[in-house]
SEVOGU-496574 format. One record per atom (N, C-alpha, C, O): chain; x, y, z; atom name; residue number from 1. Coordinates in nm, 3 decimals. Atoms other than C-alpha are relative to their C-alpha. Layout:
<pts>
<"A",<X,Y,Z>,"CA",NUM>
...
</pts>
This chain:
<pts>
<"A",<-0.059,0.123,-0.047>,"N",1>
<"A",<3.536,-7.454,-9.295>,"CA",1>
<"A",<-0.012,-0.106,-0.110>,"C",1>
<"A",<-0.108,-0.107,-0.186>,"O",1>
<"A",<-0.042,0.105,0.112>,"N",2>
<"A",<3.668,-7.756,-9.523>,"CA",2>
<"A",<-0.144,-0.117,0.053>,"C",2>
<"A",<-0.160,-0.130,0.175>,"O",2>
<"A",<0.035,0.107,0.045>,"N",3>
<"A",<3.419,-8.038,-9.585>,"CA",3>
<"A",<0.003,-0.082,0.102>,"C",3>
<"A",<-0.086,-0.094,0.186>,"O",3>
<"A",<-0.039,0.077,-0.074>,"N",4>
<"A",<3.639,-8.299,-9.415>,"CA",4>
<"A",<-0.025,0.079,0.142>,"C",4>
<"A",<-0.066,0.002,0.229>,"O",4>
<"A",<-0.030,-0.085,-0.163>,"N",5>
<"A",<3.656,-8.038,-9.078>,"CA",5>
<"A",<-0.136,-0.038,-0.023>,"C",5>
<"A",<-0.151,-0.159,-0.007>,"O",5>
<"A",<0.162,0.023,-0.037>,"N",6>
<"A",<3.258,-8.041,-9.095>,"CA",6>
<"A",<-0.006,-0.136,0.012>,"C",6>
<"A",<-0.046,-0.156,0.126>,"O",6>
<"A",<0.027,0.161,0.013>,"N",7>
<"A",<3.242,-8.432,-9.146>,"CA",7>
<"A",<0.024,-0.025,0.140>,"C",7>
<"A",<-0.061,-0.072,0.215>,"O",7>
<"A",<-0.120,0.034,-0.083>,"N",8>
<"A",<3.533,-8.452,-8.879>,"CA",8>
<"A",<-0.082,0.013,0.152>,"C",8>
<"A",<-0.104,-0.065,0.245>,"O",8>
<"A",<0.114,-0.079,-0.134>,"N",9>
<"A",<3.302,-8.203,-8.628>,"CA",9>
<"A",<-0.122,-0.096,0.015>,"C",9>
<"A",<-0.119,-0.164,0.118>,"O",9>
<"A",<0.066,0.047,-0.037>,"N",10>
<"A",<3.009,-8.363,-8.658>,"CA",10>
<"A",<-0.024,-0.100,0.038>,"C",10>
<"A",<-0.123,-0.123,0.108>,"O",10>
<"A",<-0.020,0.152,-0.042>,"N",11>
<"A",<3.113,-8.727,-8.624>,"CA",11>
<"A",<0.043,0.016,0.146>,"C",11>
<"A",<0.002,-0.068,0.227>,"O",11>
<"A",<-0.001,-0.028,-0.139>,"N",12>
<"A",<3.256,-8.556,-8.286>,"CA",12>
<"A",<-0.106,0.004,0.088>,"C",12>
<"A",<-0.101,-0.031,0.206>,"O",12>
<"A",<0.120,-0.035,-0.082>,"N",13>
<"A",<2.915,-8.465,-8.187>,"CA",13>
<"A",<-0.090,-0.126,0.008>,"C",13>
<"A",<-0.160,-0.174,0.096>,"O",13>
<"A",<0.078,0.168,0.030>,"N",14>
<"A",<2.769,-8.782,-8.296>,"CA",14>
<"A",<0.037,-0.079,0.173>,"C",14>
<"A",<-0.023,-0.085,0.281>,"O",14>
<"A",<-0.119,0.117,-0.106>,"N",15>
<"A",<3.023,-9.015,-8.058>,"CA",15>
<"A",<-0.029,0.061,0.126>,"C",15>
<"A",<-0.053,-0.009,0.224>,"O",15>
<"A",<0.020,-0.053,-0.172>,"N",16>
<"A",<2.973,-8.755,-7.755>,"CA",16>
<"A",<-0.133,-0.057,0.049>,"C",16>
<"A",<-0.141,-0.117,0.156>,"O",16>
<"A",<0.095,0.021,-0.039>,"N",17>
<"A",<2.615,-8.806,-7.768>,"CA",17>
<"A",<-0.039,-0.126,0.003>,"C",17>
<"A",<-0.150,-0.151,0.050>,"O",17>
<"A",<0.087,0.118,-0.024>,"N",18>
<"A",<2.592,-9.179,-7.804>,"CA",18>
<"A",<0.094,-0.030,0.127>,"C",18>
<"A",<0.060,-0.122,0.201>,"O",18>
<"A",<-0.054,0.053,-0.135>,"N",19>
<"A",<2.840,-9.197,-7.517>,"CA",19>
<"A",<-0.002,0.038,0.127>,"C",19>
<"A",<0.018,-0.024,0.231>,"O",19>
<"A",<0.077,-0.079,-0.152>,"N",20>
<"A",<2.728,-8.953,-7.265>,"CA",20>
<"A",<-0.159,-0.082,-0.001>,"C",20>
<"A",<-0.206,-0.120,0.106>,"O",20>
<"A",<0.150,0.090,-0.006>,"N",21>
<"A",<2.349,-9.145,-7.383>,"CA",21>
<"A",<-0.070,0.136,0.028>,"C",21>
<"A",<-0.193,0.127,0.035>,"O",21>
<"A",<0.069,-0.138,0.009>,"N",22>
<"A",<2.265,-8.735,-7.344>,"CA",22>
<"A",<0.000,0.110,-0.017>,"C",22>
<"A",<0.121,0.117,-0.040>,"O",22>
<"A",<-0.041,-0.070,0.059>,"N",23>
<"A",<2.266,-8.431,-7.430>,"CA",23>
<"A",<-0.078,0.145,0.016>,"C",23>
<"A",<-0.200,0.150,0.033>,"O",23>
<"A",<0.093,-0.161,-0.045>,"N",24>
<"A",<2.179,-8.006,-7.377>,"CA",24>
<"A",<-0.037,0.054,-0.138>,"C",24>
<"A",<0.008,0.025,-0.248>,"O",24>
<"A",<0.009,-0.118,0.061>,"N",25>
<"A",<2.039,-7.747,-7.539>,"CA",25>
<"A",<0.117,0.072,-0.101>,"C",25>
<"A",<0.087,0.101,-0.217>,"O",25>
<"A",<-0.096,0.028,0.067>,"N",26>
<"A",<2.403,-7.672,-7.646>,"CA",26>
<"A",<0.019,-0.090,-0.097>,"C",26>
<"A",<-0.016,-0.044,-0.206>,"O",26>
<"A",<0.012,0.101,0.070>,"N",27>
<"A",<2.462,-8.000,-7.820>,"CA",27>
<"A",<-0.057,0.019,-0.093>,"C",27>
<"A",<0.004,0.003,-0.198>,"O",27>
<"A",<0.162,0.042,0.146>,"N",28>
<"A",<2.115,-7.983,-8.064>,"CA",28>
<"A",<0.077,0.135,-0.062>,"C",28>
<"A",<0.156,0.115,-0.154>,"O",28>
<"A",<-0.093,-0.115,0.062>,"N",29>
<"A",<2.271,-7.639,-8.156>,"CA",29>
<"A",<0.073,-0.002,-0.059>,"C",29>
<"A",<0.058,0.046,-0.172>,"O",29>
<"A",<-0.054,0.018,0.069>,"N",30>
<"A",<2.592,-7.747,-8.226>,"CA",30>
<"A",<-0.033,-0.068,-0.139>,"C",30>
<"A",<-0.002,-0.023,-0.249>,"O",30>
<"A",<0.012,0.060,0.115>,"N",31>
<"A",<2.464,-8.017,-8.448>,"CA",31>
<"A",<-0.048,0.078,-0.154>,"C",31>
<"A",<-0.001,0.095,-0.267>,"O",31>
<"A",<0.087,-0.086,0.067>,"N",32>
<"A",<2.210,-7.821,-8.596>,"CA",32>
<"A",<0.060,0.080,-0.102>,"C",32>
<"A",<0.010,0.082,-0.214>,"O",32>
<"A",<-0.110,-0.071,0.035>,"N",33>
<"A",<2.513,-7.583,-8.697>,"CA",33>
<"A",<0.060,-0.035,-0.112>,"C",33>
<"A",<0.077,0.030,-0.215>,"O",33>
<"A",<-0.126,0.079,0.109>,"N",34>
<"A",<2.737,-7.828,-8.884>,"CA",34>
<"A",<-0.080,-0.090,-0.075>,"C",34>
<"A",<-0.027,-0.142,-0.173>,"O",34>
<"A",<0.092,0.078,0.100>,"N",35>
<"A",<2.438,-8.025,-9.028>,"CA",35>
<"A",<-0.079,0.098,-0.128>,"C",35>
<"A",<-0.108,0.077,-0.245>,"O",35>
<"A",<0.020,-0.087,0.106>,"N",36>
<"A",<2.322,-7.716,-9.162>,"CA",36>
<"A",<0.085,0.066,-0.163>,"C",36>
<"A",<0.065,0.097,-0.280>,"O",36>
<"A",<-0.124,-0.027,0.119>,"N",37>
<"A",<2.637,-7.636,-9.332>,"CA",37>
<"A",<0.027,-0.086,-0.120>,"C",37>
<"A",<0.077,-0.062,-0.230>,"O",37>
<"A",<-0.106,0.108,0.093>,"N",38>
<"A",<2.711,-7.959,-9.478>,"CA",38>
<"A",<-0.151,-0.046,-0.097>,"C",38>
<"A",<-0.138,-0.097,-0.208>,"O",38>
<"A",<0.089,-0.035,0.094>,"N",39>
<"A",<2.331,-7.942,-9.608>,"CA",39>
<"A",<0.044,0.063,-0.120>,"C",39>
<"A",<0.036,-0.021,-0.210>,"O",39>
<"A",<-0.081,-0.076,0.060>,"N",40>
<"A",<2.503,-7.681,-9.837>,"CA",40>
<"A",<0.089,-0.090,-0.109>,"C",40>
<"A",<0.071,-0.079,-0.230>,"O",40>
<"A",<-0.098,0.060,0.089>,"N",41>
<"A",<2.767,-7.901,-9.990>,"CA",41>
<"A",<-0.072,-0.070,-0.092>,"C",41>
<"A",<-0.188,-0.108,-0.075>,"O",41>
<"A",<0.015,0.107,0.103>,"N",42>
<"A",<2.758,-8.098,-10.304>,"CA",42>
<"A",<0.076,-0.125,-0.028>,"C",42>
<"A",<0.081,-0.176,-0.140>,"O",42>
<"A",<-0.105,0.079,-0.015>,"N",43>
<"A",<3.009,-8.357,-10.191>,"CA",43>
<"A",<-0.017,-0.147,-0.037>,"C",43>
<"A",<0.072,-0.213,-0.091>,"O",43>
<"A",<0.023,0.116,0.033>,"N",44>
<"A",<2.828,-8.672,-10.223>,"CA",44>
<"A",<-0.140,-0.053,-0.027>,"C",44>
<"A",<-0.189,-0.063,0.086>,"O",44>
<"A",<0.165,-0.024,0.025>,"N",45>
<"A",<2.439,-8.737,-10.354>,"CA",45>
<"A",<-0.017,-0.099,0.099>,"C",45>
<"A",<-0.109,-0.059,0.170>,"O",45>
<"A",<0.016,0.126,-0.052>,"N",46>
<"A",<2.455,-9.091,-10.152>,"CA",46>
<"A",<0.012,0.070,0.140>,"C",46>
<"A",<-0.043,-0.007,0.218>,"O",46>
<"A",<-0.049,-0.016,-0.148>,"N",47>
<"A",<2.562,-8.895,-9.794>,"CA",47>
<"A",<-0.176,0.116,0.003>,"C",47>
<"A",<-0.220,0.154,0.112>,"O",47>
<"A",<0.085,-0.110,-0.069>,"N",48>
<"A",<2.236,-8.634,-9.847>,"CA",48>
<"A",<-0.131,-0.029,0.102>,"C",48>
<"A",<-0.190,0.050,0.175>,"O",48>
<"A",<0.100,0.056,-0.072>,"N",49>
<"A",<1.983,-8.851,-9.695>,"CA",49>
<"A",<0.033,-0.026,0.166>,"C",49>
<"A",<-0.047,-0.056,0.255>,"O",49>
<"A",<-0.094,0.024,-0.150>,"N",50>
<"A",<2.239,-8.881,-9.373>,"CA",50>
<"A",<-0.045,0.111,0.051>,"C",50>
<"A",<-0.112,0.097,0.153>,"O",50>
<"A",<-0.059,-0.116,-0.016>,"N",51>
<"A",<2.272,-8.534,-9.350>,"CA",51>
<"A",<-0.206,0.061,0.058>,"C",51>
<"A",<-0.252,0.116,0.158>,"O",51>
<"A",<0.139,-0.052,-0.057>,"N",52>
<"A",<1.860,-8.477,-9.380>,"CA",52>
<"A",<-0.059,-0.084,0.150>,"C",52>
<"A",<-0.096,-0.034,0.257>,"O",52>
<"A",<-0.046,0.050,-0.146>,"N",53>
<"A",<1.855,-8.736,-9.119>,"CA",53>
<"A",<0.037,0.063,0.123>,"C",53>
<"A",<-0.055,0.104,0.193>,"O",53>
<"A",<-0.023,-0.105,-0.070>,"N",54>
<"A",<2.022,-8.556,-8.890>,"CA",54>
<"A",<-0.053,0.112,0.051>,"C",54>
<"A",<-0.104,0.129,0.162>,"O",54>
<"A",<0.086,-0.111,0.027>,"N",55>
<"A",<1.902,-8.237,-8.978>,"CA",55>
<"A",<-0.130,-0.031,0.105>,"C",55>
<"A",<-0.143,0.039,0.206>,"O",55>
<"A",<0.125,0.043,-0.025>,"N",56>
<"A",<1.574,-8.397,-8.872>,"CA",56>
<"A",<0.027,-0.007,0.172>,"C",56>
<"A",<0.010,0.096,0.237>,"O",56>
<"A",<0.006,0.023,-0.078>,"N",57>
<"A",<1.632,-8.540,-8.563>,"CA",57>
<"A",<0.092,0.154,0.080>,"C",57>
<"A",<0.050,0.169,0.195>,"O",57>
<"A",<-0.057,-0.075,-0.067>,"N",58>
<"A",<1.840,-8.253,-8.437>,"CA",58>
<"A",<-0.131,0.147,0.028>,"C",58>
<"A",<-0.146,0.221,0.126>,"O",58>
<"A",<0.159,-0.087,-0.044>,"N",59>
<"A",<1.467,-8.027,-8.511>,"CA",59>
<"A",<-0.039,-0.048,0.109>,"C",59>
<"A",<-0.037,0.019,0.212>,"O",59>
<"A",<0.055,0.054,-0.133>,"N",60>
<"A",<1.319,-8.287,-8.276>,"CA",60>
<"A",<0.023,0.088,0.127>,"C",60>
<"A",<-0.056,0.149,0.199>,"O",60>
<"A",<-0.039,-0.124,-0.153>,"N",61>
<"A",<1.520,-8.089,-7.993>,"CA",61>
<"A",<-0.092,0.057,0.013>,"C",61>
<"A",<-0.155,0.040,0.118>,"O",61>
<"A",<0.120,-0.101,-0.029>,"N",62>
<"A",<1.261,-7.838,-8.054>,"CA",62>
<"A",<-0.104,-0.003,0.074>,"C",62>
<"A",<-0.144,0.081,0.154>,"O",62>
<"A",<0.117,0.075,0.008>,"N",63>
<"A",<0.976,-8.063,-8.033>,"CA",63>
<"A",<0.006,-0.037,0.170>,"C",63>
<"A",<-0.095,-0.003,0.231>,"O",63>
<"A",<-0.002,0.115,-0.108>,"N",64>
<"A",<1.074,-8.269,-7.690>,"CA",64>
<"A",<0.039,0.048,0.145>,"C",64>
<"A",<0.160,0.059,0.166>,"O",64>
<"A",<-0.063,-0.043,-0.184>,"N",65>
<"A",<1.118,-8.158,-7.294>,"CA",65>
<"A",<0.065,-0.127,0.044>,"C",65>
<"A",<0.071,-0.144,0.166>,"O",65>
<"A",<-0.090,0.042,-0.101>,"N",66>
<"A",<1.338,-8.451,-7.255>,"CA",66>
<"A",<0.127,-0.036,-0.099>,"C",66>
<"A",<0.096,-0.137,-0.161>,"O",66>
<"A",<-0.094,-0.071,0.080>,"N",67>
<"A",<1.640,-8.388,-7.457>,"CA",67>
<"A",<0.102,-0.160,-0.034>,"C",67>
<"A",<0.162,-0.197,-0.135>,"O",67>
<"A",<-0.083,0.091,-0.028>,"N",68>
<"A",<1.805,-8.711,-7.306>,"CA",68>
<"A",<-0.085,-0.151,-0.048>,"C",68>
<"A",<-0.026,-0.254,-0.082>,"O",68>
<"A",<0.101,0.086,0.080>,"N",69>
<"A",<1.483,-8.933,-7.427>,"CA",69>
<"A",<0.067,-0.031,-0.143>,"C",69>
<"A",<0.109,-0.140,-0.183>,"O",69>
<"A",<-0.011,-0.017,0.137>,"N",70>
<"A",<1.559,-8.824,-7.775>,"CA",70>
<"A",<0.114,-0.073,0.006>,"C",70>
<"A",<0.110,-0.195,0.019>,"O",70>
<"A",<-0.072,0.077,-0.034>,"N",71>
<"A",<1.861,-8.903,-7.745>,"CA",71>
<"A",<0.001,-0.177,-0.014>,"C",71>
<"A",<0.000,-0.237,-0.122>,"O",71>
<"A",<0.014,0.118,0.006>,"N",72>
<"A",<1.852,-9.269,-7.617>,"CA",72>
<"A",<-0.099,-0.065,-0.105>,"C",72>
<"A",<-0.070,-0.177,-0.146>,"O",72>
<"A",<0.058,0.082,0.060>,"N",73>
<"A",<1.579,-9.353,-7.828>,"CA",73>
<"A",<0.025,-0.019,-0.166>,"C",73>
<"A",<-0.033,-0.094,-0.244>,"O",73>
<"A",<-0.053,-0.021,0.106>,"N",74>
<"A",<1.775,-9.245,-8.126>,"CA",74>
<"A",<0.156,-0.070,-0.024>,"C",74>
<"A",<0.220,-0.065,-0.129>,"O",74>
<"A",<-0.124,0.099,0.024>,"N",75>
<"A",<2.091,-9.472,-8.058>,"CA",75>
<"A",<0.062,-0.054,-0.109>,"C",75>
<"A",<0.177,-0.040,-0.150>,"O",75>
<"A",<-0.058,0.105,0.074>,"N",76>
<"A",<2.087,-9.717,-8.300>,"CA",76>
<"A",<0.047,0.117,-0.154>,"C",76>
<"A",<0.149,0.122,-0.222>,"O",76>
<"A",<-0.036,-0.150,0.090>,"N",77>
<"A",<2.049,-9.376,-8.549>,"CA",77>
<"A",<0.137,0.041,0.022>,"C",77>
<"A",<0.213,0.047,-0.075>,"O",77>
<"A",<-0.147,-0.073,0.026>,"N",78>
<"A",<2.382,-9.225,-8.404>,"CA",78>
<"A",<0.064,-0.095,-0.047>,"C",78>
<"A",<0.144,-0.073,-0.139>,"O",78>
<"A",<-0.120,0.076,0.056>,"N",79>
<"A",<2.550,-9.512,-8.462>,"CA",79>
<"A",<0.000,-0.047,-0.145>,"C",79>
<"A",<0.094,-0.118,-0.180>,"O",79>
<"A",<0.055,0.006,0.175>,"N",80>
<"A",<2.439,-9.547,-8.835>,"CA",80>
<"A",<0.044,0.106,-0.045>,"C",80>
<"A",<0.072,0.117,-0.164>,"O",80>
<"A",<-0.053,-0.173,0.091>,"N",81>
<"A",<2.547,-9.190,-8.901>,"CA",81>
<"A",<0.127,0.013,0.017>,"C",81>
<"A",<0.192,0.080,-0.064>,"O",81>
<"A",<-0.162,0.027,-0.074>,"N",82>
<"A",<2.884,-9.253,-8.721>,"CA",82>
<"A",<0.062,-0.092,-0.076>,"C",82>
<"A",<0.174,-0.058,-0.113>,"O",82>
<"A",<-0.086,0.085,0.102>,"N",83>
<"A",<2.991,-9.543,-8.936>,"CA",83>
<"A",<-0.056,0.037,-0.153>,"C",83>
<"A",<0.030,0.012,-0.237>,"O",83>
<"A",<-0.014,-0.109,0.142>,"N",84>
<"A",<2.857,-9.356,-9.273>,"CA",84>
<"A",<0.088,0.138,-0.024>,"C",84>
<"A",<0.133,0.187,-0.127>,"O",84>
<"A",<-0.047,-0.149,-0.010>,"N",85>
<"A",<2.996,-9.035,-9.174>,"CA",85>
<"A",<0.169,-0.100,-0.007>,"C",85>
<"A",<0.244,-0.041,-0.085>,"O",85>
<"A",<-0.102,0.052,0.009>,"N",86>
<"A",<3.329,-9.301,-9.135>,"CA",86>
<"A",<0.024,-0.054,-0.141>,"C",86>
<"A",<0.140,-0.077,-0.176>,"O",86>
<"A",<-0.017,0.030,0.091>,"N",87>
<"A",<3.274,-9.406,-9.446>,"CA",87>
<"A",<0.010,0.044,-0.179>,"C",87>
<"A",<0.040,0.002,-0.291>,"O",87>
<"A",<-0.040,-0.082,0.131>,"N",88>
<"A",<3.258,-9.127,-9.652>,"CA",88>
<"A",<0.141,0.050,0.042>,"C",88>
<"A",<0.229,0.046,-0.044>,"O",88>
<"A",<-0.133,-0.014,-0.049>,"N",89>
<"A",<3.562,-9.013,-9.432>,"CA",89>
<"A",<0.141,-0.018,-0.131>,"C",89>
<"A",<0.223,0.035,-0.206>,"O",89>
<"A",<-0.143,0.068,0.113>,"N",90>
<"A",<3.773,-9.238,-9.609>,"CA",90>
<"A",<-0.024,-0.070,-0.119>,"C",90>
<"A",<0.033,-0.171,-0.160>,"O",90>
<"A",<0.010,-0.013,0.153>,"N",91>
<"A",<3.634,-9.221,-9.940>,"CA",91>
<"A",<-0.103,-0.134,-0.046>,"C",91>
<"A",<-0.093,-0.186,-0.157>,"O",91>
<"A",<0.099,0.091,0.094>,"N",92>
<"A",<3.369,-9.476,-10.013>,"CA",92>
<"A",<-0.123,-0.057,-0.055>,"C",92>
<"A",<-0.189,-0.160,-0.057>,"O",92>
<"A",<0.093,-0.006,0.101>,"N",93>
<"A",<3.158,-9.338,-10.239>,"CA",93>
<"A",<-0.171,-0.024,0.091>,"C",93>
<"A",<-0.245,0.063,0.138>,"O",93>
<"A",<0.143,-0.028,-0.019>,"N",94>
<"A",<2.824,-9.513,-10.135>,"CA",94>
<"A",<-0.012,-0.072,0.176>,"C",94>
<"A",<0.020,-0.171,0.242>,"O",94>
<"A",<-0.001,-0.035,-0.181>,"N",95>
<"A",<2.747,-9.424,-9.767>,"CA",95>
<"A",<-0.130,-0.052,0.038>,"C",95>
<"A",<-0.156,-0.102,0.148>,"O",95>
<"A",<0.169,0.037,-0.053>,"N",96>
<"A",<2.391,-9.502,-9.745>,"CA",96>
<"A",<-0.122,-0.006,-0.105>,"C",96>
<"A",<-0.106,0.062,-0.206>,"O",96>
<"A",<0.083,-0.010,0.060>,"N",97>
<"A",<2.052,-9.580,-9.897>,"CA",97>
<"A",<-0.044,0.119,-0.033>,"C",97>
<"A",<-0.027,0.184,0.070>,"O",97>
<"A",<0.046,-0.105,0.019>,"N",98>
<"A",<1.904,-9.268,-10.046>,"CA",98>
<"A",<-0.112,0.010,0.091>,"C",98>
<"A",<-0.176,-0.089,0.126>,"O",98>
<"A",<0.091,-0.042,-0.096>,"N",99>
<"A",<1.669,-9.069,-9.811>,"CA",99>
<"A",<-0.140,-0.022,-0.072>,"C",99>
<"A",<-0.232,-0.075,-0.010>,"O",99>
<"A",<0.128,-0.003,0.036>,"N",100>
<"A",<1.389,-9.051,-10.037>,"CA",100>
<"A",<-0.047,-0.153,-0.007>,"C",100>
<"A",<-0.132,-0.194,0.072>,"O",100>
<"A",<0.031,0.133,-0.040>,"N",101>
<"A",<1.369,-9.424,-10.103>,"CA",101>
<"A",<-0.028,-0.066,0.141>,"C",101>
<"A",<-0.119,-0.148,0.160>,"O",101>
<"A",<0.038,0.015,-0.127>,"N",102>
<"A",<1.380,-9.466,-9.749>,"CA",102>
<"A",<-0.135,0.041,0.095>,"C",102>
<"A",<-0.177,-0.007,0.200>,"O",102>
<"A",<0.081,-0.126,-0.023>,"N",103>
<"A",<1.122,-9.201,-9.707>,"CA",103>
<"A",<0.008,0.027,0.131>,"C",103>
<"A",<-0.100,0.059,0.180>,"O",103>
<"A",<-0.019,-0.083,-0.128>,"N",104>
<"A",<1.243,-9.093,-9.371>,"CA",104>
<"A",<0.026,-0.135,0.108>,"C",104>
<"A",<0.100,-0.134,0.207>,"O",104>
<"A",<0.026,0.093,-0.117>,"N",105>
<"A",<1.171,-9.423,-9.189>,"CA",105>
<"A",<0.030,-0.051,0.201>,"C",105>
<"A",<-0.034,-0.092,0.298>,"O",105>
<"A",<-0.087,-0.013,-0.064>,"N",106>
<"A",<1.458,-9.412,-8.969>,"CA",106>
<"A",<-0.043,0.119,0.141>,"C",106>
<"A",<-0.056,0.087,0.259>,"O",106>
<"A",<0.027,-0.146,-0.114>,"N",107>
<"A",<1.377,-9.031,-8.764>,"CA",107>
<"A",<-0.137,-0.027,-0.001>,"C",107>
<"A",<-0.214,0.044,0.063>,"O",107>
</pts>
């Protein structure tokens, strides 16, 4: 699958989950899926800290018996990954602070 289709997918999964506010067993999977993949790419050094992001919080699943907790308490997160993930979309370049500088803070 193209790049943009992974971007495309996971910004889908993003938007479901901040607007349902929850989310299954399914869901963390999917993400898990298309975050893994796009781990993989070399598309943009500025989007990899998004992507471990993600990554991260979509482990949590593992971690948590309330699926829908995670979730909500991770809000302001989807919507930070939702307008980066929009912004590499349509091409511009620098999407976000680097992860390591950040050192995780965020998840």
């Amino acid at each position: 699958m193209s790049t943009d289709n992974l971007l495309g997918q996971l910004q889908t999964i993003l938007e479901q989950l901040q607007q349902k506010n929850e989310a299954t067993k399914d869901d963390f999977n999917q993400l898990k899926e298309v975050a893994q993949e796009l781990r993989t790419d070399k598309f943009n050094e500025n989007f990899h800290g998004t992507i471990q992001e993600i990554h991260a919080f979509a482990d949590k699943s593992e971690e948590t018996n309330n699926l829908n907790e995670l979730v909500q308490h991770h809000g302001l997160n989807l919507s930070r990954w939702i307008e980066e993930i929009s912004l590499l979309i349509d091409g511009g370049g620098k999407v976000t602070i680097d992860y390591e500088q950040r050192k995780g803070r965020e998840v």
